[in-house]
N, C-alpha and C positions, 0 to 999 in steps of 0.2 A: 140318018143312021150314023151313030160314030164307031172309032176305029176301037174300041175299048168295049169288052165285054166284063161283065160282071157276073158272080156267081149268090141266088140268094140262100140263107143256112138258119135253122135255124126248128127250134120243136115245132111239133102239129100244135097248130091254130094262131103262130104267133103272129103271123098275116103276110107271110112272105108272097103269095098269090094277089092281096088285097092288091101292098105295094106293089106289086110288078105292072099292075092295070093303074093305077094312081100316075107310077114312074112314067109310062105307057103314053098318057092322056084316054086309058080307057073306060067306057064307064061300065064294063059287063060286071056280072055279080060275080067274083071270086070262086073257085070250087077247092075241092079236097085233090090235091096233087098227089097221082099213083106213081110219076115214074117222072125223070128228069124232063121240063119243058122248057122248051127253047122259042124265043119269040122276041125279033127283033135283037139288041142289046143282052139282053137278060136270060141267064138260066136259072128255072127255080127248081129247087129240090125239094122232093118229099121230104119232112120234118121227121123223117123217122130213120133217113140217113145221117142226124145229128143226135137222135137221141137214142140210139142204137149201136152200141163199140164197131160192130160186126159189121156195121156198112159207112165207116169212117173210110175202106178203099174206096167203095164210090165216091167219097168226097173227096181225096186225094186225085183220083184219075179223071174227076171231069175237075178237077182247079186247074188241070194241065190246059183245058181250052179258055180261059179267062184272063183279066190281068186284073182282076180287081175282086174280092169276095166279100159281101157283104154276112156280118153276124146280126141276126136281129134277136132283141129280148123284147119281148110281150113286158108291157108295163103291167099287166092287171095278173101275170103269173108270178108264182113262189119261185119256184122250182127252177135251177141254175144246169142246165144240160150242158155247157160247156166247160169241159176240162179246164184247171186251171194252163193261162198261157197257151190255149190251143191254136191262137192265130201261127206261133211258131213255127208249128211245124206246117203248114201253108203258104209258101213261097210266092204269093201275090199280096199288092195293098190292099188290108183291112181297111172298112167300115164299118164301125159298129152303130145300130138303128137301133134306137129305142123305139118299141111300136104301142100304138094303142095311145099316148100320150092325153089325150084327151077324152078317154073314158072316165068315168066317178069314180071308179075303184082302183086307178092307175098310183103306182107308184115311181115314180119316173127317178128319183135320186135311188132307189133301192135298182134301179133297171141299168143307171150310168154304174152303180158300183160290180155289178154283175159283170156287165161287159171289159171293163177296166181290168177284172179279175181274168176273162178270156183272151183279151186282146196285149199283145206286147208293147204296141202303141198304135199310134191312127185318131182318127177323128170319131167324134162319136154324132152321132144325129139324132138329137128327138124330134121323134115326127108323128102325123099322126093323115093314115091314108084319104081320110072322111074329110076332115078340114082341109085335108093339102098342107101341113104343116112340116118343115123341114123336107120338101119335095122336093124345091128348089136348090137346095144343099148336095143332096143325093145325087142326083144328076152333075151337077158341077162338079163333085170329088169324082165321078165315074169318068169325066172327059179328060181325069188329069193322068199322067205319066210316075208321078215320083212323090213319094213321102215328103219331101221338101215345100214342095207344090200344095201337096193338102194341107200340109202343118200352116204355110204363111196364110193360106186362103181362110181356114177354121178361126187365127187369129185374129182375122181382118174383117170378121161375121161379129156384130154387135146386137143380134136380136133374140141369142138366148136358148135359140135352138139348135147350137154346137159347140161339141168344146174340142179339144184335142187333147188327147191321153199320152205323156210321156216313157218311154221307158222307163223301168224301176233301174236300168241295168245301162245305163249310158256312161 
């Protein structure tokens, strides 16, 4: 277990449950998340405390138990549920997870721009829970302490399934 918790966000269905059994090494089958679960490392959030204005406080008062929050965007969805720049007001290091990445119908550069649009800066991870793809990513930015830390690490990744999003505003 490590000393670094993470928070997952993100609309219903985008697979924040998948991942969290993928992150896990679990292989149970996923369900539909009614209420905040906590399991080892990981809190996953009902998809409806992100795509909901009205329960952005829950997402604020459990970021309070965390140091790390991951955003995921579904590669195979339209539909952009995150505020512009909403990592901001979220006082822990972003990850942004592109999910789904190896579906037929995934659009994964329409998924990095999405996220780019919610997050300030941070890493982004395409990944994909089925293949295990960008797993190994996920986990290493979760064990880290500092923005510094992820940026050199994201940089120093040459296989495609991470980049690093700079601030518009440095």
């Amino acid at each position: 277990m490590m000393k670094n918790r993470v928070m997952l966000v993100g609309s219903v269905g985008a697979g924040k449950s998948t991942l969290t059994n993928a992150l896990l090494g679990k292989e149970t089958p996923a369900f539909k998340t009614q209420s905040l679960s906590y399991d080892d490392w990981i809190v996953d959030t009902p998809g409806e405390y992100t795509e909901n204005p009205m329960f952005y406080k829950n997402i604020m008062a459990t970021s309070l138990e965390v140091t790390h929050v991951l955003y995921l965007q579904d590669a195979t969805g339209d539909k952009m549920i995150f505020p512009p720049q909403f990592s901001s007001g979220i006082p822990k290091l972003p990850i942004g997870v592109v999910t789904k990445s190896d579906h037929p119908d995934a659009k994964v550069a329409e998924g990095l721009e999405k996220l780019k649009q919610a997050m300030t800066e941070g890493p982004i991870v395409i990944s994909s829970a089925v293949k295990r793809t960008g797993i190994g990513h996920i986990q290493a930015l979760a064990g880290m302490n500092t923005m510094a830390e992820m940026k050199a690490y994201a940089l120093s990744q040459e296989d495609g399934f991470i980049v690093f999003h700079d601030s518009l505003y440095i």
